[in-house]
C-alpha positions in Angstrom: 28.5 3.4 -2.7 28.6 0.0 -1.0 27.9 -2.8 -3.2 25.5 -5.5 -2.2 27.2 -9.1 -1.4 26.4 -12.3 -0.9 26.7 -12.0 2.9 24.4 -8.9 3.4 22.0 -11.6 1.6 22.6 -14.4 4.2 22.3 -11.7 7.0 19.1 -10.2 5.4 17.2 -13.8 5.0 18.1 -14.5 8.4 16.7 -11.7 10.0 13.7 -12.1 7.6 13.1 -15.9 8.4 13.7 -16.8 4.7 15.7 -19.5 2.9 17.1 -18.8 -0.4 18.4 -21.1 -3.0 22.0 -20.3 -4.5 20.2 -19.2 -7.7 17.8 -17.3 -6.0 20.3 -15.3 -4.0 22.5 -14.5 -7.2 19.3 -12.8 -8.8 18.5 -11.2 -5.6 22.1 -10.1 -5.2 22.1 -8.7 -9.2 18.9 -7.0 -8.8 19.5 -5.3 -5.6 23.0 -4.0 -7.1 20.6 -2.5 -10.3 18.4 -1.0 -8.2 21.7 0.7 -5.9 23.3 1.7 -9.6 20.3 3.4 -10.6 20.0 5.6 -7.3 23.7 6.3 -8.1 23.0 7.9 -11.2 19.9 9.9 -9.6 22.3 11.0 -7.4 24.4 12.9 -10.2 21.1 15.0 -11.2 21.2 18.5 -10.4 18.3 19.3 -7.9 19.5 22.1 -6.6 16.5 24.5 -7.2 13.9 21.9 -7.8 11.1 22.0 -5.2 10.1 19.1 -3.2 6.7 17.3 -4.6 4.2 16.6 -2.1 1.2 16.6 -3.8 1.3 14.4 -7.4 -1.9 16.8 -8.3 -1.5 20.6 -8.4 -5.5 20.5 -6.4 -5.2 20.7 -2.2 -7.8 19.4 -0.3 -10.9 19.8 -2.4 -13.6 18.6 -0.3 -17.7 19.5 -0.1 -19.4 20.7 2.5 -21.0 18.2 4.6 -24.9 18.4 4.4 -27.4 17.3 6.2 -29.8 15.3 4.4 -33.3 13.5 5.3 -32.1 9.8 6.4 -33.8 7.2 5.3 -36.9 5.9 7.7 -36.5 2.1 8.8 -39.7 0.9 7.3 -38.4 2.1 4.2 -34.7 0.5 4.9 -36.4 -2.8 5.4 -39.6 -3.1 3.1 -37.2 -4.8 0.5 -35.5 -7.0 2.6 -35.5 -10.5 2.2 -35.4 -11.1 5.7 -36.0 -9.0 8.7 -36.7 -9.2 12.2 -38.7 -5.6 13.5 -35.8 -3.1 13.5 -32.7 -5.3 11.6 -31.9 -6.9 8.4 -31.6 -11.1 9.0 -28.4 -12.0 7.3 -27.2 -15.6 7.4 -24.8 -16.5 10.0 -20.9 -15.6 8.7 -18.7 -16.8 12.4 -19.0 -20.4 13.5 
């Protein structure tokens, strides 16, 4: 597998409008070479007869029924308001 280098870094914060210091590329460059070394040895597993997950829970799609229930009136939506005007709640102004 192709290593990381120091170029692929340059080319990668270019394209991604970033500026790196040298130390920060050299911790960049050493973890992005971990993380390609540890693919590498997921790679050697046998998964041969090992089915694909798609589901972390063993449960598909449990879901209720939808019911219909009595809404709630507006007189009752607004008796406990702390500000109303006849069919809407008054809420204090949020966009200048």
């Amino acid at each position: 597998m192709k290593k990381i280098d120091e170029n692929l870094i340059d080319q990668l914060a270019h394209l991604s409008r970033l500026e790196f210091s040298q130390e920060e590329k050299e911790k960049i460059l050493s973890d992005l070479n971990r993380i390609l070394d540890y693919i590498d040895q997921l790679n050697e597993l046998d998964t041969e007869n090992v089915e694909p997950l798609i589901y972390l829970s063993p449960n598909k799609d449990i879901l209720r029924e939808d019911v219909v229930n009595e809404n709630l009136k507006k007189e009752d939506a607004l008796k406990n308001a702390p500000k109303k005007d006849s069919d809407y709640f008054r809420v204090p102004k949020v966009i200048q």
